[in-house]
N, C-alpha and C positions, 0 to 999 in steps of 0.2 A: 339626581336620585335622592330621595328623601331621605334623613336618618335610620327611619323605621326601616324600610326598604332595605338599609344596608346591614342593621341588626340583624336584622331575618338571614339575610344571606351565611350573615358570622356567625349565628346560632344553629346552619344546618349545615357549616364546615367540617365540622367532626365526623360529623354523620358520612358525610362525602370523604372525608378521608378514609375513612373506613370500609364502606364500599369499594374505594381503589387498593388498599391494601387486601381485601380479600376477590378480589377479580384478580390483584396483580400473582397471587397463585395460581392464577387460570392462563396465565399469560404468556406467549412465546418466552424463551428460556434468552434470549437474544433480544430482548427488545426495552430501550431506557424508555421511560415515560417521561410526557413536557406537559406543561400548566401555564394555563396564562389568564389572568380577569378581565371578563372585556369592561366596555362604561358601565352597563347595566349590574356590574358584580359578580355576575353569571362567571364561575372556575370551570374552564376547559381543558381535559387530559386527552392525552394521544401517544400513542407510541409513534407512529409516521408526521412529522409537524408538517406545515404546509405552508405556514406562517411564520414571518418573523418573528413576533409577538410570545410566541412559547417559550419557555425556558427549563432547562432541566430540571425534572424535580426528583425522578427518583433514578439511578444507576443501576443496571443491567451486571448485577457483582459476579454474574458467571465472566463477560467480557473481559470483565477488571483483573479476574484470576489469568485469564488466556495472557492477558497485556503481559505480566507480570512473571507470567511463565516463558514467552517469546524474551523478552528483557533476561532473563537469569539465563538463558539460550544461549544470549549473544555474548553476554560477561564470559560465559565459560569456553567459548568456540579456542580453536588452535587451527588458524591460517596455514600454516606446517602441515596439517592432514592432508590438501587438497595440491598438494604443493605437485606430485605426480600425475595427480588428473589434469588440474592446468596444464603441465606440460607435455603428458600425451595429446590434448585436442590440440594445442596448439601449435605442435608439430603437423598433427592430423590438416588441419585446414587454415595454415599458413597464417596464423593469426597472431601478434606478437602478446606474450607472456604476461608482458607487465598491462597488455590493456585490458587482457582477461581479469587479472586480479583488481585492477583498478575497477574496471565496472561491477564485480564481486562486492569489492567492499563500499562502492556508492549502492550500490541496490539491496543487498542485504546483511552488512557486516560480518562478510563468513559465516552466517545464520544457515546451516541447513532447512531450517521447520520456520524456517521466516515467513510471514503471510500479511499480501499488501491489504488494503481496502477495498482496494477492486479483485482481486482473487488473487493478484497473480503470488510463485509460490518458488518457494528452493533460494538457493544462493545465485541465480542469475535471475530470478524473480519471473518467470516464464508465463505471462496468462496460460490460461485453461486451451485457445480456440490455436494460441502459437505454439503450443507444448504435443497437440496433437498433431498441426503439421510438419512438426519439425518429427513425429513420432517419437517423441518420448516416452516412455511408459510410466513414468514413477517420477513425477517434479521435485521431488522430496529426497530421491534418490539421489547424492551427489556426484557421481560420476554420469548418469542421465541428465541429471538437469546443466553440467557444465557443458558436455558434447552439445546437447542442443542449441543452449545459449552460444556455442561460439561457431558454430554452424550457422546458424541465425547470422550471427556477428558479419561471418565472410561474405555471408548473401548480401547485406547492406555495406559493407566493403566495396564488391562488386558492383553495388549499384550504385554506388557514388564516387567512382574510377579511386578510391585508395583515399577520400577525405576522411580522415577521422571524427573531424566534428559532425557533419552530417550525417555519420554513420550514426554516431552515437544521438545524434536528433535526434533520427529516427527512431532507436533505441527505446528512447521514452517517450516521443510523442505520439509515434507512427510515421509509415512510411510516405504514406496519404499529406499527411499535415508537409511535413519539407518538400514535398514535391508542388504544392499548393500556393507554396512562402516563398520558393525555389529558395530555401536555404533556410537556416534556423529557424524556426518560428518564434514569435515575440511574445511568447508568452515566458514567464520570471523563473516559469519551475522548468522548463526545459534549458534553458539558459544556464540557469545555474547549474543544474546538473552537469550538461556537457566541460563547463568551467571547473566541476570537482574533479569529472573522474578524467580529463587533461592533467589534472595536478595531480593526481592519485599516483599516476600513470608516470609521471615525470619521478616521482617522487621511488615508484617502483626499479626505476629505469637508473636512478641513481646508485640505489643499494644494488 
């Protein structure tokens, strides 16, 4: 590309910023914007990137607030509140105490209003499509979202004759994925998790 060529691009950058800062009022409340120059100079913005090639350029500061509100959440939670809910379900559906609390605190640090990436929501971290068959009505609810999750819990208990680790595969990958791998799947983030909330759990089992 010729010098000329690139001046012209750098001379109508402003311009272009500016138009994206007054669209970005127009702009879902939810949504970062990326940027990237391809060979020609040519500055491309998106909120959806598609490409590797983008890079963050401007932050979604409503998200940043949310982050930060979820974060002050968890600093303040008191594990002691739910201490009676855990052990009503778990009398309920024979499930032992410390792996209730252990998966609690690997999924959402005692976080009532915790909310993943993929939706799922409460202190057992329940998707949207499992929170209705297990009829929960209130994910957010703590005493709903514990029964569910460990109702949930005993169903994959049951279907894996009393393994805990596959249980808890399942837990986070699905039930589909271990049954597929016949046994943990190899993927680092199920792995690891099952490897926490074992420790969590032991860790519970001690105290």
């Amino acid at each position: 590309m010729s010098e000329m060529t690139k001046r012209v691009h750098i001379a109508l950058l402003p311009a272009t910023l500016g138009c994206i800062l007054i669209l970005s009022a127009f702009a879902p409340a939810h949504a970062d914007i990326y940027r990237y120059e391809d060979d020609d100079g040519i500055i491309h913005f998106t909120d959806a990137p598609t490409d590797g090639r983008f890079k963050i350029f401007m932050r979604d500061l409503r998200k940043d607030r949310q982050l930060r509100t979820r974060l002050q959440l968890t600093r303040n939670v008191n594990p002691a509140e739910y201490e009676n809910i855990i052990r009503a379900s778990a009398d309920k559906y024979g499930v032992s105490a410390s792996l209730i609390k252990a998966v609690i605190q690997a999924e959402s640090g005692y976080n009532p209003n915790a909310v993943s990436p993929k939706g799922a929501s409460g202190l057992m971290q329940l998707m949207p499509a499992t929170a209705r068959s297990l009829r929960v009505g209130n994910s957010f609810d703590p005493k709903d979202n514990v029964e569910g999750g460990v109702k949930y819990l005993r169903f994959l208990l049951d279907t894996f004759r009393g393994d805990v680790s596959l249980a808890l595969a399942a837990y986070n990958a699905g039930l589909n994925k271990v049954s597929r791998f016949g046994g943990i799947p190899p993927y680092a983030e199920t792995r690891s998790y099952v490897n926490r909330v074992l420790s969590y759990m032991q860790s519970y089992q001690g105290n």
